[in-house]
C-alpha positions as a printed Julia matrix, in Angstrom:
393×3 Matrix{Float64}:
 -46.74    8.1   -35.87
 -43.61    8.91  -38.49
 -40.67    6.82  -37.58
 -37.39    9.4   -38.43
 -35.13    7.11  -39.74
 -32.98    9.65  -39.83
 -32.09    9.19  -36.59
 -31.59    5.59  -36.8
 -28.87    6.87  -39.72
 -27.32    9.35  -37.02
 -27.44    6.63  -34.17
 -25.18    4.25  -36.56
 -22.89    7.07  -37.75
 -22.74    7.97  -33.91
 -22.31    4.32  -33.07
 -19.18    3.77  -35.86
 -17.48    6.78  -34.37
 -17.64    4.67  -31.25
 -15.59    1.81  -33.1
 -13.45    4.27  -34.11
 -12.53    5.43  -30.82
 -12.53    2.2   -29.28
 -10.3     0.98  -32.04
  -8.03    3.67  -31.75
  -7.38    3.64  -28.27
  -5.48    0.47  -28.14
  -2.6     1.84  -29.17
  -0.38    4.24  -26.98
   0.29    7.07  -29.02
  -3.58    7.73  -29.1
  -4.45    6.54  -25.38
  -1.75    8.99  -24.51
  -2.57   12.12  -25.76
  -6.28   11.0   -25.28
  -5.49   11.26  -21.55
  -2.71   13.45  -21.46
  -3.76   16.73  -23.12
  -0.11   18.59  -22.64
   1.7    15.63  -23.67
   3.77   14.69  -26.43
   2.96   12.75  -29.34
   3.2    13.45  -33.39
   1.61   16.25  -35.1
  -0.57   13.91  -37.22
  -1.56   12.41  -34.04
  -2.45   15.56  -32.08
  -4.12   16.95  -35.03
  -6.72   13.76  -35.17
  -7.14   14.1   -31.48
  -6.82   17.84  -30.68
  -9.02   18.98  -33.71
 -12.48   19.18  -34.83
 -11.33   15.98  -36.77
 -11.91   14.18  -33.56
 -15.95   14.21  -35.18
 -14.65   11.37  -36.98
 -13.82    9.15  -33.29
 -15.48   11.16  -30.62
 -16.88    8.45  -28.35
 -18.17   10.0   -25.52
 -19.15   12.69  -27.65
 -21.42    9.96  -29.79
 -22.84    8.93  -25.95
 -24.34   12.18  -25.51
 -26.09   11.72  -28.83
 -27.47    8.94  -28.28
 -28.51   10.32  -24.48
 -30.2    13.04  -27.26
 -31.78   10.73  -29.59
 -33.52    8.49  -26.72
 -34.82   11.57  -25.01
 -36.08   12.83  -28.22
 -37.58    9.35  -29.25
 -38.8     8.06  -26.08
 -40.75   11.02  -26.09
 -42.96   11.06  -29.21
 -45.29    8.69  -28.36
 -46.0    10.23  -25.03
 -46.86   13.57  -26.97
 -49.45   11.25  -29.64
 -51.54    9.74  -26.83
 -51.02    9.07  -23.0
 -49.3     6.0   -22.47
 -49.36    3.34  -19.61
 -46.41    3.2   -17.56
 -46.0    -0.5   -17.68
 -46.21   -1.75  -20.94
 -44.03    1.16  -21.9
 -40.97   -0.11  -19.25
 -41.94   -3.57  -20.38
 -41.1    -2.48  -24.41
 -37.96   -0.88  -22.82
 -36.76   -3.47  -20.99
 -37.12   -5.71  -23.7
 -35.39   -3.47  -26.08
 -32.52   -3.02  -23.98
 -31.91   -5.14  -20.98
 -32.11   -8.56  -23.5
 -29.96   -7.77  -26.05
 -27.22   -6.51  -23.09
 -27.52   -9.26  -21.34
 -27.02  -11.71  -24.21
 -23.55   -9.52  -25.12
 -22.69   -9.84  -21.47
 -22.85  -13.39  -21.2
 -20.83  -13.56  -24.63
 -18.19  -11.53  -23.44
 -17.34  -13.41  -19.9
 -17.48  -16.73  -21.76
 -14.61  -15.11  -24.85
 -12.58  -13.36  -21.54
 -13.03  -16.93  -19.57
 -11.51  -18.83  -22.98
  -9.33  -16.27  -24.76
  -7.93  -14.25  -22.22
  -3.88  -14.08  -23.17
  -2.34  -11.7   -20.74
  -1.05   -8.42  -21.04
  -0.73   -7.66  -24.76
   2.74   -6.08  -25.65
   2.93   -2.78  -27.46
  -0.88   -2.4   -26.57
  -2.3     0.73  -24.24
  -3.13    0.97  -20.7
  -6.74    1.46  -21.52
  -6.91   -1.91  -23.52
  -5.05   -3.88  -21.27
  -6.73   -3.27  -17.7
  -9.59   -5.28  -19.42
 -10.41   -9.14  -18.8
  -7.59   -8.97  -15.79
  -9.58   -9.9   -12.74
 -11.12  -13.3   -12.28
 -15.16  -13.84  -12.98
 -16.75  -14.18   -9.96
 -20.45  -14.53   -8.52
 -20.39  -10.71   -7.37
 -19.71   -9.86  -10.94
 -21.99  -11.53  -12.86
 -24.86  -10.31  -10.39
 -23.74   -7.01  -10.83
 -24.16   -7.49  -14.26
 -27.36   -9.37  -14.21
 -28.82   -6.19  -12.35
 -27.58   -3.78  -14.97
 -29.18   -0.72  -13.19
 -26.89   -1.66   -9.91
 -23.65   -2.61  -12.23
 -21.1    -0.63  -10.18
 -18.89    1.69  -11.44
 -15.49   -0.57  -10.99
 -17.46   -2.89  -12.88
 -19.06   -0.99  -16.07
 -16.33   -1.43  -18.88
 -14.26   -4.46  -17.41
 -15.49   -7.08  -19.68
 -17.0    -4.36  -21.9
 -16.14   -0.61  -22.84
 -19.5     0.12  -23.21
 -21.84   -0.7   -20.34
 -21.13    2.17  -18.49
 -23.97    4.28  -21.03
 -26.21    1.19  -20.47
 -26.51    1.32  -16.97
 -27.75    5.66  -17.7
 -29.84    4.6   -20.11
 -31.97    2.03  -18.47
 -32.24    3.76  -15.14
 -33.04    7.09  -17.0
 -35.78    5.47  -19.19
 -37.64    3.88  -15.71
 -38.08    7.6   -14.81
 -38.38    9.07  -18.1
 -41.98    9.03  -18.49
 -41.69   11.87  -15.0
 -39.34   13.47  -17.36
 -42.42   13.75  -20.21
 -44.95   14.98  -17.58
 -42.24   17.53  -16.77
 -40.91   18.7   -19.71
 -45.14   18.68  -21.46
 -45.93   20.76  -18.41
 -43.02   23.77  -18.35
 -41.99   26.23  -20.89
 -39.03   25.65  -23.06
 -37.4    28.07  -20.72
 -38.09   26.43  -17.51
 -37.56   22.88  -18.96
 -34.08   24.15  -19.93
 -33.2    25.69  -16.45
 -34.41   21.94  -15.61
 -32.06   20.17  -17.29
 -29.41   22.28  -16.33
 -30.26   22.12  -12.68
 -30.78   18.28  -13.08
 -27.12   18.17  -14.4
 -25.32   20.35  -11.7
 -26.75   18.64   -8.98
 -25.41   15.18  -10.35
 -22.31   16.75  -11.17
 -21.41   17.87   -7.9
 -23.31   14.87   -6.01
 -20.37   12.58   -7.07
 -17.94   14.06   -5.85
 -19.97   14.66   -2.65
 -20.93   10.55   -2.97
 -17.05   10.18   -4.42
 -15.88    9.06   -0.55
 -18.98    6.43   -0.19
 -18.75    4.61   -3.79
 -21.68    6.41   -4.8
 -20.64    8.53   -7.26
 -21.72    6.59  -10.28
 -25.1     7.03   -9.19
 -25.92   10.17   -9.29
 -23.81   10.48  -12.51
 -26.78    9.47  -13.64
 -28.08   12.38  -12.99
 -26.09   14.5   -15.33
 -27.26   12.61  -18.17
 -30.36   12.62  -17.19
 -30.52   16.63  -18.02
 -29.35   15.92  -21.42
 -32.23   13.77  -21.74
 -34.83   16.23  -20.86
 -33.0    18.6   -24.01
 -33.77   15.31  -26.31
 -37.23   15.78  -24.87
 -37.34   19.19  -25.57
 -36.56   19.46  -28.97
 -39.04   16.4   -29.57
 -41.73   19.27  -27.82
 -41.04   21.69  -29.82
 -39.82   19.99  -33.69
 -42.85   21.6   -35.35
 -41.55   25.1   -34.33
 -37.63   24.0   -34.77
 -38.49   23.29  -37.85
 -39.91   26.38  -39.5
 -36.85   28.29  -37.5
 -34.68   25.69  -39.87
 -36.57   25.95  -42.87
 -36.32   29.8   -43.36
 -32.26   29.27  -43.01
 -30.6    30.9   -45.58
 -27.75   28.19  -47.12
 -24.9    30.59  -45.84
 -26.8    30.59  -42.13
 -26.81   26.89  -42.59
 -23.43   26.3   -43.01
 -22.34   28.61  -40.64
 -25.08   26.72  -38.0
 -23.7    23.6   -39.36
 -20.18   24.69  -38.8
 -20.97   25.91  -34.98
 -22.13   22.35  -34.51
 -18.93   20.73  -35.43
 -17.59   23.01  -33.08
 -19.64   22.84  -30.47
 -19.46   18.92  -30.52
 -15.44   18.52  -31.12
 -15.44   21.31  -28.41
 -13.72   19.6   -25.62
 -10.54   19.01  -27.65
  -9.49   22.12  -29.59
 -10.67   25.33  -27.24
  -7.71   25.74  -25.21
  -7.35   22.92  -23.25
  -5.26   24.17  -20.6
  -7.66   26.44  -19.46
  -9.26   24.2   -17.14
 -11.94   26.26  -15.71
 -13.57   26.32  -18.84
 -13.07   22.61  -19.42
 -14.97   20.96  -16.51
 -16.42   18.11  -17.61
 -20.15   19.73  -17.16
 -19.16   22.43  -19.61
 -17.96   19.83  -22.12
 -20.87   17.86  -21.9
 -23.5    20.98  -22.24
 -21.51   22.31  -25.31
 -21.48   18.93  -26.91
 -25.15   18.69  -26.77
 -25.72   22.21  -28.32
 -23.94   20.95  -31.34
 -25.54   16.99  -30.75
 -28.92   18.64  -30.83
 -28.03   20.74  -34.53
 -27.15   17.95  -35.94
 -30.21   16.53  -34.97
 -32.19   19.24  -36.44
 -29.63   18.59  -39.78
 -30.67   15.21  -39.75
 -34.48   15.85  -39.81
 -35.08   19.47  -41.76
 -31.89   19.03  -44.17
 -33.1    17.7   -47.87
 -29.76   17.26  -48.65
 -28.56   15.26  -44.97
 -31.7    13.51  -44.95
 -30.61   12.29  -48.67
 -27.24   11.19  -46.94
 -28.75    9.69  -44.54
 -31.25    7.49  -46.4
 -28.79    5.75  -48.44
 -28.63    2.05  -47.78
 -25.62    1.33  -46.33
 -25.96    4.32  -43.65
 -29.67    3.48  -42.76
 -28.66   -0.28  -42.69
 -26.0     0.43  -40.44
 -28.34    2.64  -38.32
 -30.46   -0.35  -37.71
 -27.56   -2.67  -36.06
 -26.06    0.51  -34.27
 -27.3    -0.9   -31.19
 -25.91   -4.22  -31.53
 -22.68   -3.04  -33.19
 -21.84   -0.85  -29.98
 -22.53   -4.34  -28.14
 -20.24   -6.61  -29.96
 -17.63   -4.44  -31.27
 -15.49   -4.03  -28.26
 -15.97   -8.11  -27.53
 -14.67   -8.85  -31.12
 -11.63   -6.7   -30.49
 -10.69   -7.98  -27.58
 -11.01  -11.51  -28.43
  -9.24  -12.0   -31.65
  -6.5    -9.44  -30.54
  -5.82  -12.07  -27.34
  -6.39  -15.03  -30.12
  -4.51  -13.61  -32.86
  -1.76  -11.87  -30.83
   1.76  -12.6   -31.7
   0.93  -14.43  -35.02
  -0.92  -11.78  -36.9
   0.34   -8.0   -37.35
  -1.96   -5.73  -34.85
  -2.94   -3.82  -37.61
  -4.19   -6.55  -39.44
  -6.31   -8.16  -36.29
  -8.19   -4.85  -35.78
  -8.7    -4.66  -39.23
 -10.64   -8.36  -39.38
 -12.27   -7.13  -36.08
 -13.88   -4.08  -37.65
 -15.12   -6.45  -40.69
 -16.03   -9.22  -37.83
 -17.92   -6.99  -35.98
 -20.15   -5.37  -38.84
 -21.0    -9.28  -39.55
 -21.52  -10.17  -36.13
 -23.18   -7.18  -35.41
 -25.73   -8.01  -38.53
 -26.14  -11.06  -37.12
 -26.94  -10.09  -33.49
 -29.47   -7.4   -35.01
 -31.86   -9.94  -36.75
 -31.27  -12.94  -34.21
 -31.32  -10.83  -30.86
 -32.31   -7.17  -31.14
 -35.53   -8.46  -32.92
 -36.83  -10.89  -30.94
 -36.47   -8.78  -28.21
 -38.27   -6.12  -29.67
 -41.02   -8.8   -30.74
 -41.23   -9.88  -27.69
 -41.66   -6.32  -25.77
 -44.51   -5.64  -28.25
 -46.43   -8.97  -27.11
 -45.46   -8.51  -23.93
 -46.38   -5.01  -23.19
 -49.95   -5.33  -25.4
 -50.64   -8.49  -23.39
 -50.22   -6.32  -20.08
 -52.0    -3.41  -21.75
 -54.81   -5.67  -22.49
 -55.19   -7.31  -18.73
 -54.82   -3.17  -17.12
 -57.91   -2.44  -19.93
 -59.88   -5.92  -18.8
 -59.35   -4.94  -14.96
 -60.5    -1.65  -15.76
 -63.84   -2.68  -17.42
 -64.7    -5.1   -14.96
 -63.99   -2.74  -12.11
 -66.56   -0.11  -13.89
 -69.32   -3.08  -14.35
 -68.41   -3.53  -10.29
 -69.47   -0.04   -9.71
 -72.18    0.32  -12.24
């Protein structure tokens, strides 16, 4: 089966725009107006934020990408061959639970020894982190990962909150394969959609009984089943794409900027059209074209392919680990004796290194270690089969 690395170029683009964010939002001016939509704040400012140049630092934008990308991926083997259930969750787990918990661990040890206090002249959003004490009901929440509450998911990390989706989406996802092989493009669409609106309006239902950030899962789930989709259909996707004329393709490619960036320029005090549903749905129309950009486009895949992008691609995963860990540790070790632009300067450069690191010492292993794992249990299901048969026979 073709690997698209592509995608892996689009997951680390996706993943730096992450950093971006993340790095941005430590300061007020940008936390502000990133939660205060009417507010003040300088033109340059509000131009970055309230623009389609928020492309360049649209994190939760990038998080329905990647939602994309592993609904699309997770998907192509099932459509080669039929695959057994657990050596499949086995590869999964390995692939993501191992390399989580390694970062998790990592960060309560830095917030445990570098922890500083409130930072002066630092946001809201960056200093609510690393405040309450480690204790045995957090670190089982975060051993469980699937059960990590919601009060929990970004305290010692940004990110978790996407890690918890993602691993409770992929033990169901194969039901999302059977689903999506089974239904036409049509009814697989009304699907998602369905999927979405019922976990959009079951947490505010569950809001009053903390359950809320469960069935937020289910909102993302329907996002998956698109990335599933279009992994269904590429063959036909593609030949739509191919017989694009270059002006259609620019203007497509132009929708999908958009599309994606379209939370934070259409009017934003219109808030019926700005639920957060609607954002999310719009941002994958224009998540999924630039999927299609990424695979069909000679001159994107070119892009793409270079070195440094692809190479960056393949530590995406472990750069959205460590990145937030290696802000928030040398701003609390550096604070008051380096300049703050300076510190999140070394933390970007720290973090690519780190990150590189991580990748080849952690994220590989693990993977090595699904593989064995997962042919080991394919070979026992395949031994139990054979001797039930000579049983019968």
């Amino acid at each position: 089966m073709r690997r698209f690395e592509e995608l892996d170029s689009l997951r680390g683009l996706a993943a730096l725009t992450v950093v971006f964010c993340h790095f941005l939002l430590i300061f007020p001016a940008m936390d502000y107006l990133y939660s205060n939509p009417d507010g003040e704040g300088s033109i340059w400012v509000k131009a970055l934020t309230y623009s389609p140049l928020h492309l360049l630092w649209g994190g939760h934008e990038a998080v329905i990408l990647f939602f994309l990308l592993s609904g699309f991926v997770l998907t192509l083997p099932f459509l080669k061959s039929k695959q057994a259930y657990i050596p499949y969750l086995i590869r999964r787990i390995c692939r993501i639970y191992l390399p989580y918990l390694i970062a998790v661990v990592i960060a309560l040890i830095a917030c445990v020894s570098l922890y500083s206090g409130v930072v002066s002249g630092l946001s809201e959003w960056f200093n609510i982190r690393w405040v309450d004490p480690i204790s045995i009901k957090a670190i089982l929440a975060h051993l469980s990962l699937i059960l990590l509450p919601g009060s929990m998911m970004n305290e010692y990390n940004a990110v978790l909150w996407t890690l918890v989706h993602e691993m409770r989406i992929s033990i169901i996802f194969p039901l999302v394969v059977f689903a999506v092989n089974r239904l036409s493009w049509r009814n697989s669409l009304i699907l998602a959609v369905l999927i979405s609106l019922a976990g959009f309006s079951g947490k505010y239902i569950a809001y009053p009984f903390h359950g809320n950030e469960l069935v937020t899962t289910l909102q993302y789930l329907g996002i998956f089943v698109v990335g599933s989709l279009l992994a269904k259909h590429k063959n036909t996707l593609q030949q739509f794409f191919m017989k694009l004329t270059a002006a259609k393709s620019a203007i497509l490619l132009v929708f999908a900027v958009l599309s994606y960036t379209y939370s934070w320029w259409f009017f934003y005090d219109i808030k019926i059209i700005h639920l957060e549903i609607i954002n999310d749905w719009i941002i994958t129309v224009g998540a999924s074209i630039f999927i299609l950009f990424a695979l069909y486009s000679k001159a994107f895949s070119r892009v793409l392919l270079v070195k440094p992008i692809h190479y960056l691609g393949r530590i995406s995963y472990s750069l959205y680990l460590y990145h937030f860990i290696v802000l928030i540790s040398l701003v609390h070790l550096f604070n008051g004796q380096l300049p703050i632009w300076l510190i999140t300067v070394l933390s970007f450069l720290a973090a690519l290194a780190i990150s590189s690191v991580a990748y080849h010492l952690i994220e590989l292993p693990a993977i090595r270690i699904g593989k064995h794992l997962s042919s080991y249990a394919k070979r026992k299901s395949t031994e139990k089969s054979l001797a039930q048969k000579r049983v019968l026979n």
